[in-house]
N, CA, C and O atoms as a printed pandas DataFrame, in Angstrom:
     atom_number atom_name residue_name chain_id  residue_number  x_coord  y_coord  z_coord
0              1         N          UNK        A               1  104.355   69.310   97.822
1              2        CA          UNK        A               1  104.378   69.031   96.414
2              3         C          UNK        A               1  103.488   70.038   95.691
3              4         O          UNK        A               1  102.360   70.273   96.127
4              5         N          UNK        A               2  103.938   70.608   94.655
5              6        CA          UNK        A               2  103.190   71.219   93.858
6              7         C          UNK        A               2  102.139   70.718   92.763
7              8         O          UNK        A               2  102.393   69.707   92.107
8              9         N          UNK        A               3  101.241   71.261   92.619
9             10        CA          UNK        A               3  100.319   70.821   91.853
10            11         C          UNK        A               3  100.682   71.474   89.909
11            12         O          UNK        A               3  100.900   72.598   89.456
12            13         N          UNK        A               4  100.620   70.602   89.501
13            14        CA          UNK        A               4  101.022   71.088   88.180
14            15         C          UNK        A               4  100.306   71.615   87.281
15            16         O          UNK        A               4   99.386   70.837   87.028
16            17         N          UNK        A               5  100.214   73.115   86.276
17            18        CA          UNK        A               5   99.155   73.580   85.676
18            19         C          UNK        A               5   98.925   72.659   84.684
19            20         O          UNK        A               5   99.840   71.975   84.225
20            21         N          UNK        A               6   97.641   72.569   84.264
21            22        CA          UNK        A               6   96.972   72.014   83.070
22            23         C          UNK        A               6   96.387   72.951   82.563
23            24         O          UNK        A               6   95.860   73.706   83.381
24            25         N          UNK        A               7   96.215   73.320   81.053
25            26        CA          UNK        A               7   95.184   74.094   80.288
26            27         C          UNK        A               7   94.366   72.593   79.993
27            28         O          UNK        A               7   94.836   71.460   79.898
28            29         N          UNK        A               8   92.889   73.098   79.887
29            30        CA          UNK        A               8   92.150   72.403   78.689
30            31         C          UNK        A               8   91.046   73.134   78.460
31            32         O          UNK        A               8   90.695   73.942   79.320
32            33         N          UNK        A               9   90.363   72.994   77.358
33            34        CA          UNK        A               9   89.051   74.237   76.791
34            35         C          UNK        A               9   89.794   75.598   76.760
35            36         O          UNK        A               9   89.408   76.550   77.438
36            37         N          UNK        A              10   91.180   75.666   75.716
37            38        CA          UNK        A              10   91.822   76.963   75.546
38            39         C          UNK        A              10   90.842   77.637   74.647
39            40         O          UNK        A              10   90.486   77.200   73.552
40            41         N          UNK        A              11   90.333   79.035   75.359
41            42        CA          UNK        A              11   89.645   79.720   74.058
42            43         C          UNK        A              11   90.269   81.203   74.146
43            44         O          UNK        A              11   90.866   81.648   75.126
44            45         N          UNK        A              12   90.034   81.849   73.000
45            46        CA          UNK        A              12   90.796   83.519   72.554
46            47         C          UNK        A              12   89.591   84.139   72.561
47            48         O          UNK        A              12   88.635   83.701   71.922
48            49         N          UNK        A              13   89.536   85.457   73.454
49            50        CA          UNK        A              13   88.197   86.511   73.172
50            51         C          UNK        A              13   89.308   87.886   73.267
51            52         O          UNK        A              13   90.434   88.164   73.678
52            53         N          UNK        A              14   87.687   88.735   72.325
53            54        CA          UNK        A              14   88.839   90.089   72.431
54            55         C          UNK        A              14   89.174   90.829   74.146
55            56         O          UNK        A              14   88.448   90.435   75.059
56            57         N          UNK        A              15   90.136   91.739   74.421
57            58        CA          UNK        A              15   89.712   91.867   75.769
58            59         C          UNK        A              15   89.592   93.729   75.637
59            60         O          UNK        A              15   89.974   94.449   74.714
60            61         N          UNK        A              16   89.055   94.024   76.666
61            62        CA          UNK        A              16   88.930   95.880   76.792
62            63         C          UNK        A              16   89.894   96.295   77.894
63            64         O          UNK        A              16   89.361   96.183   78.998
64            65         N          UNK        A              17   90.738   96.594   77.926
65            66        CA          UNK        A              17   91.407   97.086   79.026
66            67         C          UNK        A              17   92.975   95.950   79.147
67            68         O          UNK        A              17   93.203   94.920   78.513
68            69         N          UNK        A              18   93.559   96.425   79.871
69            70        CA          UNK        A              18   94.865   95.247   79.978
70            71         C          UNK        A              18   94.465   94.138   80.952
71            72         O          UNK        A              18   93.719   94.480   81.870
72            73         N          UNK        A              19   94.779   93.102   80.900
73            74        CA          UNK        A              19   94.625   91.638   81.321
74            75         C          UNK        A              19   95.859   91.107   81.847
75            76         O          UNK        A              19   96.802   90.784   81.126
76            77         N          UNK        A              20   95.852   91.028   82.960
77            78        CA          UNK        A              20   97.108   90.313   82.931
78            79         C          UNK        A              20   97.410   88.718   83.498
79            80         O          UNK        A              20   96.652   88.239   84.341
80            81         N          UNK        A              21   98.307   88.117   83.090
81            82        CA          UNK        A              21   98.637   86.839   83.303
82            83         C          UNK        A              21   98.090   86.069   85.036
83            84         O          UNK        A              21   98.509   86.397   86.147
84            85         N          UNK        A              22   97.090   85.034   84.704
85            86        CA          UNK        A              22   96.470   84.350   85.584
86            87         C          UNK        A              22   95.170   85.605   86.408
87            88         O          UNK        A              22   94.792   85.548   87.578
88            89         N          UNK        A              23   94.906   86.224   85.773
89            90        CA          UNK        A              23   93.991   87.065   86.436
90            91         C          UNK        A              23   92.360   86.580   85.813
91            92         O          UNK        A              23   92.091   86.764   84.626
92            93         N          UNK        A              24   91.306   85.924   86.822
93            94        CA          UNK        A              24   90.220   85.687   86.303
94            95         C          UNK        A              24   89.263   86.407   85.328
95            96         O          UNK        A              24   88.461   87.154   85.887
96            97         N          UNK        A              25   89.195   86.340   84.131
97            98        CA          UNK        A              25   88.229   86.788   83.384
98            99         C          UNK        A              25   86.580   87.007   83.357
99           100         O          UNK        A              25   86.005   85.960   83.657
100          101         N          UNK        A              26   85.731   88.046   83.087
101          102        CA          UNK        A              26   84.571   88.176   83.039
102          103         C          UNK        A              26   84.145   88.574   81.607
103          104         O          UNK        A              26   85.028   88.993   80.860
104          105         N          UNK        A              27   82.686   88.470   81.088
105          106        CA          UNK        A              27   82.187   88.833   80.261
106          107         C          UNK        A              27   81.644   90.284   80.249
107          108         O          UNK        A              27   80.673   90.526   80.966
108          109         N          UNK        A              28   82.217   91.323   79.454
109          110        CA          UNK        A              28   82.126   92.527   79.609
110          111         C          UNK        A              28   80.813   93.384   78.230
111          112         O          UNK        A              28   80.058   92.796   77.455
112          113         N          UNK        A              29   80.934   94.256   78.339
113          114        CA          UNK        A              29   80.026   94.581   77.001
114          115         C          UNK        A              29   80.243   94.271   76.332
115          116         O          UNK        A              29   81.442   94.015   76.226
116          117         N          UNK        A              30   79.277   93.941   75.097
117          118        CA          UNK        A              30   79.022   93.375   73.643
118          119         C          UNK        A              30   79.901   91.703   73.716
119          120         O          UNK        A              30   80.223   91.017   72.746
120          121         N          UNK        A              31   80.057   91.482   74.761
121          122        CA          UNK        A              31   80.805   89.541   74.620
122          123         C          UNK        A              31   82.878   90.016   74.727
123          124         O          UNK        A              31   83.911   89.360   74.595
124          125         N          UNK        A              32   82.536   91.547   75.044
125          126        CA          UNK        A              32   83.897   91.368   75.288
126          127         C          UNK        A              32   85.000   91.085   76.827
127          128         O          UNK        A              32   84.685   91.621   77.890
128          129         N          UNK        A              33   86.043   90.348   76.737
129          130        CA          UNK        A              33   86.497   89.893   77.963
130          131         C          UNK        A              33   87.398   91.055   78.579
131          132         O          UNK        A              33   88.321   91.604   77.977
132          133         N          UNK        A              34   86.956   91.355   79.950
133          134        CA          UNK        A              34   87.828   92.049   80.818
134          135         C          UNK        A              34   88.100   91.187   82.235
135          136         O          UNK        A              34   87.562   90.144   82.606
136          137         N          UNK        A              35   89.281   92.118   82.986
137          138        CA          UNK        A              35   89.444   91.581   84.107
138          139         C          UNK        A              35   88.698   91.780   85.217
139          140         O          UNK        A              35   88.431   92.899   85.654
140          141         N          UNK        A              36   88.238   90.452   85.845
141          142        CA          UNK        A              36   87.614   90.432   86.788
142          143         C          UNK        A              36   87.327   91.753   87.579
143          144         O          UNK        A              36   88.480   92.161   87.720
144          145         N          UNK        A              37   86.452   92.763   88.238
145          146        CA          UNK        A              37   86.394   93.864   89.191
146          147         C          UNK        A              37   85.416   93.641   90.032
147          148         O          UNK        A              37   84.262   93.504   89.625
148          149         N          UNK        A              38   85.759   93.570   91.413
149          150        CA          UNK        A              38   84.832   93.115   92.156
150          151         C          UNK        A              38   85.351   92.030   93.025
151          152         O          UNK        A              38   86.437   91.454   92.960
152          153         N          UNK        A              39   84.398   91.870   93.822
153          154        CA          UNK        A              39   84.104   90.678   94.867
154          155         C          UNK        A              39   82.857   90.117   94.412
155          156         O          UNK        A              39   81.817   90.733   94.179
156          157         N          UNK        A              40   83.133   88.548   94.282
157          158        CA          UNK        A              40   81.981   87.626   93.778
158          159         C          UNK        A              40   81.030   88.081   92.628
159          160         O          UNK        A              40   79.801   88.012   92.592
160          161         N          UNK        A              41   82.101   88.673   91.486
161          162        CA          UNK        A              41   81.714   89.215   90.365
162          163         C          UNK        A              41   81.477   87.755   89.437
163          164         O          UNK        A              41   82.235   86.799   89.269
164          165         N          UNK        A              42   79.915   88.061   88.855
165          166        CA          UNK        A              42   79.509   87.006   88.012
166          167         C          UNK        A              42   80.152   87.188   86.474
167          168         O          UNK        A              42   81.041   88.000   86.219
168          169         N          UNK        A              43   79.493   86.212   85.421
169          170        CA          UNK        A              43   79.773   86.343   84.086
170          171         C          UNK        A              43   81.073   85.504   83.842
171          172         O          UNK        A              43   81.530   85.504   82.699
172          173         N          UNK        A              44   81.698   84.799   84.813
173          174        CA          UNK        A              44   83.237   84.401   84.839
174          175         C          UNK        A              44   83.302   83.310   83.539
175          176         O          UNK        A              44   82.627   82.290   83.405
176          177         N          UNK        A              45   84.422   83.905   82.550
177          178        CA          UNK        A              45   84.344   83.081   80.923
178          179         C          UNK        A              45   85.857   82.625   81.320
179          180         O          UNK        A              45   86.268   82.323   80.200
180          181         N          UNK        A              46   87.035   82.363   82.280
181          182        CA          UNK        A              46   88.260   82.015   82.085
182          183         C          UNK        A              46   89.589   82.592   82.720
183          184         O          UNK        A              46   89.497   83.735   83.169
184          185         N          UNK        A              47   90.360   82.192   82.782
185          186        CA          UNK        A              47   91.614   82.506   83.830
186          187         C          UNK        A              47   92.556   82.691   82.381
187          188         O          UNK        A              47   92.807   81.783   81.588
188          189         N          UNK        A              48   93.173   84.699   82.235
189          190        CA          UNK        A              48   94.015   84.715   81.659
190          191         C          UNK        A              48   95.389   83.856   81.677
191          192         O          UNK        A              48   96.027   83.770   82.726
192          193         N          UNK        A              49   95.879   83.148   80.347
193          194        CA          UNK        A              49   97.550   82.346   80.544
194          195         C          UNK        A              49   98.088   83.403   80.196
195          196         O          UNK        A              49   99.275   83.368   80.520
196          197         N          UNK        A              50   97.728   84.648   79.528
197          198        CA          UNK        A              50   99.331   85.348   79.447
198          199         C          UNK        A              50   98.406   86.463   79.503
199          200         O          UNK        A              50   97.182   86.586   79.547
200          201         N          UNK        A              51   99.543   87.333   79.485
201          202        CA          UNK        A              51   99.013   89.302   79.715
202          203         C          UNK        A              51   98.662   89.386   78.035
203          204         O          UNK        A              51   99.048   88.635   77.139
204          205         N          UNK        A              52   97.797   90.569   77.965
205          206        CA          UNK        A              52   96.892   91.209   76.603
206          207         C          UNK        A              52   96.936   92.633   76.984
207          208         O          UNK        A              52   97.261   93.086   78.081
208          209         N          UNK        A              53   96.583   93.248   75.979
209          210        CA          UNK        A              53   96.303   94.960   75.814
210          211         C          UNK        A              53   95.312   94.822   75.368
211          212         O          UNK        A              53   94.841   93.818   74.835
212          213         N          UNK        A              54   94.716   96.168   75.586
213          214        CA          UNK        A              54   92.879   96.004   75.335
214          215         C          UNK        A              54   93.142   96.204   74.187
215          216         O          UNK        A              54   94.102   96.889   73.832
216          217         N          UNK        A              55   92.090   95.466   73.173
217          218        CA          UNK        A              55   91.499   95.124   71.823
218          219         C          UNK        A              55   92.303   94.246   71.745
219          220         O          UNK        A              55   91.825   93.563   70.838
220          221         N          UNK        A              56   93.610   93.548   72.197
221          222        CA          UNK        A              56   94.050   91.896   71.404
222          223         C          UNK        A              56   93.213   91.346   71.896
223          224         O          UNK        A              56   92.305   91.827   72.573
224          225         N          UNK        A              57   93.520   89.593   71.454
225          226        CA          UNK        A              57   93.035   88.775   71.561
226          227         C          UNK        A              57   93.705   88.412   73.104
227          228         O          UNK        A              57   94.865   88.778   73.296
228          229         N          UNK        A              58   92.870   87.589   74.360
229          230        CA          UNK        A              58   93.909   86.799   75.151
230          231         C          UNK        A              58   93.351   85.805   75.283
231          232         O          UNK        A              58   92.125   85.707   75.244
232          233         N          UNK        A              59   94.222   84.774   75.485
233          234        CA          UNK        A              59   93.819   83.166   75.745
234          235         C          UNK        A              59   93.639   82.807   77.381
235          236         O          UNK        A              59   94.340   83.090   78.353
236          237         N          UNK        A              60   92.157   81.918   77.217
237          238        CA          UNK        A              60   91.739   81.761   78.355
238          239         C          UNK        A              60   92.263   80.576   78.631
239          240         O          UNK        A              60   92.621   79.866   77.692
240          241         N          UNK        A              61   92.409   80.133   79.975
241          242        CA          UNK        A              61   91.966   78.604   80.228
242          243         C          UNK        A              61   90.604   78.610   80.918
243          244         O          UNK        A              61   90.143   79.486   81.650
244          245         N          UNK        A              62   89.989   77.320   80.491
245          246        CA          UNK        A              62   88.273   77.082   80.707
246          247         C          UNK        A              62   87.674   75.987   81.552
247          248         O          UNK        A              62   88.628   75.436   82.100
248          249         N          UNK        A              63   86.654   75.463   81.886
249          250        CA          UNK        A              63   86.602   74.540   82.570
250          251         C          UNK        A              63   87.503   73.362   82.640
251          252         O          UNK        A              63   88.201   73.226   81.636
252          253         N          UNK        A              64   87.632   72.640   83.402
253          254        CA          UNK        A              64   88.441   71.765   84.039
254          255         C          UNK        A              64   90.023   72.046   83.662
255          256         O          UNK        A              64   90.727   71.043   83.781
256          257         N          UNK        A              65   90.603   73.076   83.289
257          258        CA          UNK        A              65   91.650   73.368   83.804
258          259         C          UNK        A              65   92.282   73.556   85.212
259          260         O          UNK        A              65   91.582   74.016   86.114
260          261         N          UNK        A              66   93.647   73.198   85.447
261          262        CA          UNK        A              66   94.048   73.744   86.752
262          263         C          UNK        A              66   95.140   74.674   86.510
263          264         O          UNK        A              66   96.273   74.203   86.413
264          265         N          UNK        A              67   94.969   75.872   86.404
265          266        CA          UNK        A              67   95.746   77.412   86.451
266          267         C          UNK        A              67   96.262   78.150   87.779
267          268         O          UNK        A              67   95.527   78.192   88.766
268          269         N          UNK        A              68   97.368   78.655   87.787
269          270        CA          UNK        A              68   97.499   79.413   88.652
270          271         C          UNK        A              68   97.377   80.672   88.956
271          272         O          UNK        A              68   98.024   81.468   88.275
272          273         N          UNK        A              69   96.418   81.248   90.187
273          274        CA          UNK        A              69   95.774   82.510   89.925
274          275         C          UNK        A              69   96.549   83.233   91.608
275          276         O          UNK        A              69   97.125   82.473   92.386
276          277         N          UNK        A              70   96.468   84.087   91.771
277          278        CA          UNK        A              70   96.891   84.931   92.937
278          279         C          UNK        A              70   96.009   84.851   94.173
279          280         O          UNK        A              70   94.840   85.187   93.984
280          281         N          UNK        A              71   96.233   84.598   94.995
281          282        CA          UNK        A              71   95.153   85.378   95.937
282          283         C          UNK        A              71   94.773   86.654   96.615
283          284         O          UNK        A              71   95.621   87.123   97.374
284          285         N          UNK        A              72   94.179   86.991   96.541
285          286        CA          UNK        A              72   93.397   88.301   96.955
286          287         C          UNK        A              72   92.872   89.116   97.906
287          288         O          UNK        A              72   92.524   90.296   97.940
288          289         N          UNK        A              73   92.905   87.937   98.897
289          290        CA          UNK        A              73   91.900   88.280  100.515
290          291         C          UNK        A              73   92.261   86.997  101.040
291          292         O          UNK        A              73   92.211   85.832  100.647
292          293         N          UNK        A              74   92.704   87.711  102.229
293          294        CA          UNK        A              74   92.594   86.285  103.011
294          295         C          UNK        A              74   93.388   84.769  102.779
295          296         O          UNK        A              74   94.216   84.775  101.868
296          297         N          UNK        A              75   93.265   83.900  103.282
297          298        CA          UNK        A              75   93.967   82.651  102.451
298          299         C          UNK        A              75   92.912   81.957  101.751
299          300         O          UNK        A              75   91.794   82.451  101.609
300          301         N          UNK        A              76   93.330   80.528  101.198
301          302        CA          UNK        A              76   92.321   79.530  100.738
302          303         C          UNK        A              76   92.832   78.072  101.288
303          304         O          UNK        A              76   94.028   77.869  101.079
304          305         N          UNK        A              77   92.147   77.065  101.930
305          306        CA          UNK        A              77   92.990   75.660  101.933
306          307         C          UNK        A              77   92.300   74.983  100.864
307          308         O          UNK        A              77   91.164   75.061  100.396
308          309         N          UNK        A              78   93.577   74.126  100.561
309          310        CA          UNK        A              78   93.327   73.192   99.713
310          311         C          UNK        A              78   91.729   72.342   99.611
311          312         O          UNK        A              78   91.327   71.506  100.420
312          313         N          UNK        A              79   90.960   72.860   98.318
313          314        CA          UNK        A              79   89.121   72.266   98.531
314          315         C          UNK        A              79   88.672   73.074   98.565
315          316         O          UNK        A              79   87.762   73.042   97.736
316          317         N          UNK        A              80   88.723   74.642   99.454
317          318        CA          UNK        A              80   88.002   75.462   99.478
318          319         C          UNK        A              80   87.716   75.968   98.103
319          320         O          UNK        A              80   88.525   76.047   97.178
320          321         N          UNK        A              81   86.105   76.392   98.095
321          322        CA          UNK        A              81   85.776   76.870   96.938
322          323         C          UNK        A              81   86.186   77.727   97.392
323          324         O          UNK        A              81   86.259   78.003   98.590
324          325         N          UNK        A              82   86.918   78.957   95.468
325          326        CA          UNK        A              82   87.100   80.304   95.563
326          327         C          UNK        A              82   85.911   81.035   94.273
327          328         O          UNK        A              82   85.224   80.517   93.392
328          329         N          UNK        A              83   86.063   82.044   94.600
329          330        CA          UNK        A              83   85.476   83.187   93.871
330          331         C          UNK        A              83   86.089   84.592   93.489
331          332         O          UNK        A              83   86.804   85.062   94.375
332          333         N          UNK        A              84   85.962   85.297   92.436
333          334        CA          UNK        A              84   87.364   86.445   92.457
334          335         C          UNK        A              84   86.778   87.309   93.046
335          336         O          UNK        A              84   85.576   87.462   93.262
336          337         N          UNK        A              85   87.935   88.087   93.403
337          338        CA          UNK        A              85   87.818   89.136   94.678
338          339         C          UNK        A              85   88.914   90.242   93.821
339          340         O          UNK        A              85   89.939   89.986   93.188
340          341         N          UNK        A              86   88.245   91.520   94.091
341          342        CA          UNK        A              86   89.215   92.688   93.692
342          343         C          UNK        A              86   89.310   93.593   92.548
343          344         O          UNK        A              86   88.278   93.989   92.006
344          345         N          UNK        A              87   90.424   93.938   92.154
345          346        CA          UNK        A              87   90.013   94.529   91.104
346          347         C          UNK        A              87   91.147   94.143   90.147
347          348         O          UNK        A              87   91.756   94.960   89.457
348          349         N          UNK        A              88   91.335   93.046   90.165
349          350        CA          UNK        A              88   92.392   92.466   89.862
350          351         C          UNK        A              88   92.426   91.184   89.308
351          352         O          UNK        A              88   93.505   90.683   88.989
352          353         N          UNK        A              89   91.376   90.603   89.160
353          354        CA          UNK        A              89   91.127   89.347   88.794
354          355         C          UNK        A              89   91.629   88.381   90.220
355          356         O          UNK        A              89   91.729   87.186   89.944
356          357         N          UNK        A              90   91.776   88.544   90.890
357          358        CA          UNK        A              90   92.471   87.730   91.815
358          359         C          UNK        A              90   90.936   86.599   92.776
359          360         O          UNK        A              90   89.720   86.789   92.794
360          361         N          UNK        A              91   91.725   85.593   93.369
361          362        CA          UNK        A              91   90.570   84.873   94.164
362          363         C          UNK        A              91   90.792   84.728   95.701
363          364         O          UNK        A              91   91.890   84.525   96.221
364          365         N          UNK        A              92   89.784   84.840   96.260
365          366        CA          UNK        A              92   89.697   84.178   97.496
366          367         C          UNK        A              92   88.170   83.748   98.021
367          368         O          UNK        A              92   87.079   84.141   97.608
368          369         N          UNK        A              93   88.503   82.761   99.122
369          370        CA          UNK        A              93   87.771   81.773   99.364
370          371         C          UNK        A              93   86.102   82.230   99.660
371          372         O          UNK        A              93   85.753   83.336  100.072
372          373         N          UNK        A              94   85.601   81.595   99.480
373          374        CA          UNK        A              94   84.152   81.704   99.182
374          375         C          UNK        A              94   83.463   80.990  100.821
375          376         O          UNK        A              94   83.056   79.876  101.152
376          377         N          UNK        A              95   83.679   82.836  101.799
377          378        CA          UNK        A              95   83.326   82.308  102.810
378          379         C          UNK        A              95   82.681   83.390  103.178
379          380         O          UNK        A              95   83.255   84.402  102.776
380          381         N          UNK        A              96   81.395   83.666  103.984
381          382        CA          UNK        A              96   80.308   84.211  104.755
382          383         C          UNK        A              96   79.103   83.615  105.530
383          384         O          UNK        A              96   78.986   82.562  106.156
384          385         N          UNK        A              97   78.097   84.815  105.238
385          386        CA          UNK        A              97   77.056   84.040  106.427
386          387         C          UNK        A              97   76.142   83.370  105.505
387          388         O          UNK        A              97   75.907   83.658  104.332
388          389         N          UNK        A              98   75.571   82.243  106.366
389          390        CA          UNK        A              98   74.224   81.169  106.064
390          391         C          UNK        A              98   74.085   81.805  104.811
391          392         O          UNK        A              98   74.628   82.904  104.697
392          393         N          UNK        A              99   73.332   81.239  103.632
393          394        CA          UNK        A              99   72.597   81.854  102.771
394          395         C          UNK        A              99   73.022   82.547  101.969
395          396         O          UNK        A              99   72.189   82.979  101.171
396          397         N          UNK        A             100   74.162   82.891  101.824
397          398        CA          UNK        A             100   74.915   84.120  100.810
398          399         C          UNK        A             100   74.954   83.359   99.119
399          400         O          UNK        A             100   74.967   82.140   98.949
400          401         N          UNK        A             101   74.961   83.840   98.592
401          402        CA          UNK        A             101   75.158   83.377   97.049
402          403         C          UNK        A             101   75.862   83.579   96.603
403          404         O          UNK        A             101   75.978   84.802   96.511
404          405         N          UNK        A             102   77.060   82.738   95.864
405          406        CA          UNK        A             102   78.737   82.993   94.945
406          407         C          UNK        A             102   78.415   82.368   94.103
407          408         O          UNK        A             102   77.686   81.390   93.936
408          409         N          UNK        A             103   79.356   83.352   93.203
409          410        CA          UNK        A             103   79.824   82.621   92.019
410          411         C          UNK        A             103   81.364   82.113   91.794
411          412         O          UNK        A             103   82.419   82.673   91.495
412          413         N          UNK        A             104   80.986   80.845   92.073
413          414        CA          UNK        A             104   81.664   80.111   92.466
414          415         C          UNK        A             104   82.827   80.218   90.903
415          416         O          UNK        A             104   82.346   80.258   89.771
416          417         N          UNK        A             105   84.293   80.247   91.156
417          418        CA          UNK        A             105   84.638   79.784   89.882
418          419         C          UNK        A             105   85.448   78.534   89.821
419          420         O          UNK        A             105   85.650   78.071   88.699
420          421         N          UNK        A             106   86.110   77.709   91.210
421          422        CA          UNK        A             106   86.722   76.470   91.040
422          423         C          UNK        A             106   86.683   76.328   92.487
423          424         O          UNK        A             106   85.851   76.745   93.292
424          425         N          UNK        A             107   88.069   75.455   92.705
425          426        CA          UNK        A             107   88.205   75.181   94.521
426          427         C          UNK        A             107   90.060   74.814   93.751
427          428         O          UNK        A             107   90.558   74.327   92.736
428          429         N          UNK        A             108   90.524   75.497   95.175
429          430        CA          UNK        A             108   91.900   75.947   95.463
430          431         C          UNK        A             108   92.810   74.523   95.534
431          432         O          UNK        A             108   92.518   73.780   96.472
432          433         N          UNK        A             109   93.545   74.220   94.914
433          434        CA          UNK        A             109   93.984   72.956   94.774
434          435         C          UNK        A             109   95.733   72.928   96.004
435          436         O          UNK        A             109   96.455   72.051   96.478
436          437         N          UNK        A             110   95.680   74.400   96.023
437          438        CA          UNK        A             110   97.009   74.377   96.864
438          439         C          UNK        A             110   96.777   75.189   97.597
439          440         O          UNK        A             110   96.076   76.045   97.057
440          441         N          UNK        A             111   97.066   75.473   98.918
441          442        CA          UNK        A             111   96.987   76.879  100.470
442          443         C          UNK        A             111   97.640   77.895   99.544
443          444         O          UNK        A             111   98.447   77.840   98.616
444          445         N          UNK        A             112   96.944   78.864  100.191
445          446        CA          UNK        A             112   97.975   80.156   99.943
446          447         C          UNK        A             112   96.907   81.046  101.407
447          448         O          UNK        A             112   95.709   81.143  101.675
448          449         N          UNK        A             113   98.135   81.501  101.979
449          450        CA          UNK        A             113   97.649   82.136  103.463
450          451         C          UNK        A             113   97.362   83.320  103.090
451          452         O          UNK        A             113   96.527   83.776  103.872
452          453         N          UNK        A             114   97.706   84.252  102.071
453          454        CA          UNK        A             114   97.823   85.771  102.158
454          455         C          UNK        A             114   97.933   86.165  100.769
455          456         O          UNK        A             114   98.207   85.399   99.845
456          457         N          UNK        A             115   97.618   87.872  100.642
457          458        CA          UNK        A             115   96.865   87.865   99.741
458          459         C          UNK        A             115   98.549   88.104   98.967
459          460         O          UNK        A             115   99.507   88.483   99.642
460          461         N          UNK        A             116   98.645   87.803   97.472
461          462        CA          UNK        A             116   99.667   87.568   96.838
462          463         C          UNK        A             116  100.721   86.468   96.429
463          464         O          UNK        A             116  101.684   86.504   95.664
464          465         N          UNK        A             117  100.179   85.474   97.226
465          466        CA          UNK        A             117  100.345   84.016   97.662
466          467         C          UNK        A             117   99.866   83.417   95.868
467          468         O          UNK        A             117   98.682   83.221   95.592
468          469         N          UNK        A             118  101.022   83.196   94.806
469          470        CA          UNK        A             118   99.692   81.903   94.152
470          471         C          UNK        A             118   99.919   80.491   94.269
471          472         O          UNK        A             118  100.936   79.866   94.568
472          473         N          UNK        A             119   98.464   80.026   93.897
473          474        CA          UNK        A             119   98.059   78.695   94.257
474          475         C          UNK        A             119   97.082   78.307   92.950
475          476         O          UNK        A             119   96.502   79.119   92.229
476          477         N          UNK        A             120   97.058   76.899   92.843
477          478        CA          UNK        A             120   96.481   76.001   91.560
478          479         C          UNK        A             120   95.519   76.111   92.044
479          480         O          UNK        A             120   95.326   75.880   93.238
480          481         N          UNK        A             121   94.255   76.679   90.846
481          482        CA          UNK        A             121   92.231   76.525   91.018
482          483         C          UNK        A             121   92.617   75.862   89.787
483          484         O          UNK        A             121   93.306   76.144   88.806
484          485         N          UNK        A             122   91.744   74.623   90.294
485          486        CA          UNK        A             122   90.973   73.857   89.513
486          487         C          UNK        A             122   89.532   74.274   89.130
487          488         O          UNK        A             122   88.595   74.263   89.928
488          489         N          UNK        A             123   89.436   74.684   87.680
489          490        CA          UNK        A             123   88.136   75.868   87.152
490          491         C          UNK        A             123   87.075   74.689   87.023
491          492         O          UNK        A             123   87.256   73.532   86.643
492          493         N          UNK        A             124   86.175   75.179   87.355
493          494        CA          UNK        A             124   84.967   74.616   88.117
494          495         C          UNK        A             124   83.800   75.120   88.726
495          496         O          UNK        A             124   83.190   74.878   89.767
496          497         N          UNK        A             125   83.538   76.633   86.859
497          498        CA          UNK        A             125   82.583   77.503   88.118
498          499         C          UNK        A             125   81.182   77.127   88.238
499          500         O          UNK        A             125   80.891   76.249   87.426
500          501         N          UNK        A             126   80.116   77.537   89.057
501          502        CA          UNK        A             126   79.271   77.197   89.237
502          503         C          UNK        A             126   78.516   78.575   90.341
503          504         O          UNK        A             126   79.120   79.442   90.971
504          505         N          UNK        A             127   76.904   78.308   90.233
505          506        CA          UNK        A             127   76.521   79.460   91.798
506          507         C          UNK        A             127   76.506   78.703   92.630
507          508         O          UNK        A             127   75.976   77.700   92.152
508          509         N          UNK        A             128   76.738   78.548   93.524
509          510        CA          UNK        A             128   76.431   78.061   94.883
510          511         C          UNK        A             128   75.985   79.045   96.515
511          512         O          UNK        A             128   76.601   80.021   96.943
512          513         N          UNK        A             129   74.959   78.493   97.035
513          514        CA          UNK        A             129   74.631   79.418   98.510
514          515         C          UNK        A             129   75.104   78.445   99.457
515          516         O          UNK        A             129   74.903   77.231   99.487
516          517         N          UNK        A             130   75.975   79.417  100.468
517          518        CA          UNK        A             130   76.820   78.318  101.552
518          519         C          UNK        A             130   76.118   78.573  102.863
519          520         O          UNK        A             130   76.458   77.959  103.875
């Protein structure tokens, strides 16, 4: 069974660069939103709902939404916290050694084994050390 998207806490920021649809958002210079770059890249403001060109506006979804985002690395099971990975806005699971620190942005509401796989995060970010 599939898990069904929900928006809630829709907000619009400007973005720098192209954005594209379900790709995790970060806070970039001067408060402006770009796409995620990186592995366990902090600042996370929202999961693009549709594609933008740099300087529009794009609409986020925000906490306690459940969006569908790509995966990136690896799989995720259902619970696992994720974190974005790439350069792409994309997520995968928030796994290493003792002690590591993420920024956490939800937990994976559906499997996805491989990277390109999407699956429902329920947004839910937070730091956490595992």
């Amino acid at each position: 069974m599939s898990v069904p998207s929900h928006i809630v806490n829709r907000i619009s920021m400007e973005c720098s660069g192209t954005v594209t649809k379900w790709a995790g958002c970060v806070l970039g210079a001067e408060g402006i939103c770009i796409m995620g770059s990186g592995n366990n890249v902090g600042g996370f403001v929202g999961v693009a709902i549709e594609a933008a060109v740099s300087g529009a506006a794009v609409a986020l979804a925000g906490i306690g939404s459940y969006v569908k985002m790509i995966v990136g690395s690896g799989g995720a099971a259902v619970g696992d916290n994720v974190i974005l990975w790439g350069a792409s806005g994309r997520v995968a699971k928030a796994l290493g050694a003792s002690g590591t620190a993420y920024n956490i942005i939800g937990k994976a509401m559906e499997a996805g084994d491989t990277a390109g796989d999407e699956i429902v995060v329920m947004i839910a970010p937070c730091t956490d050390e595992i």
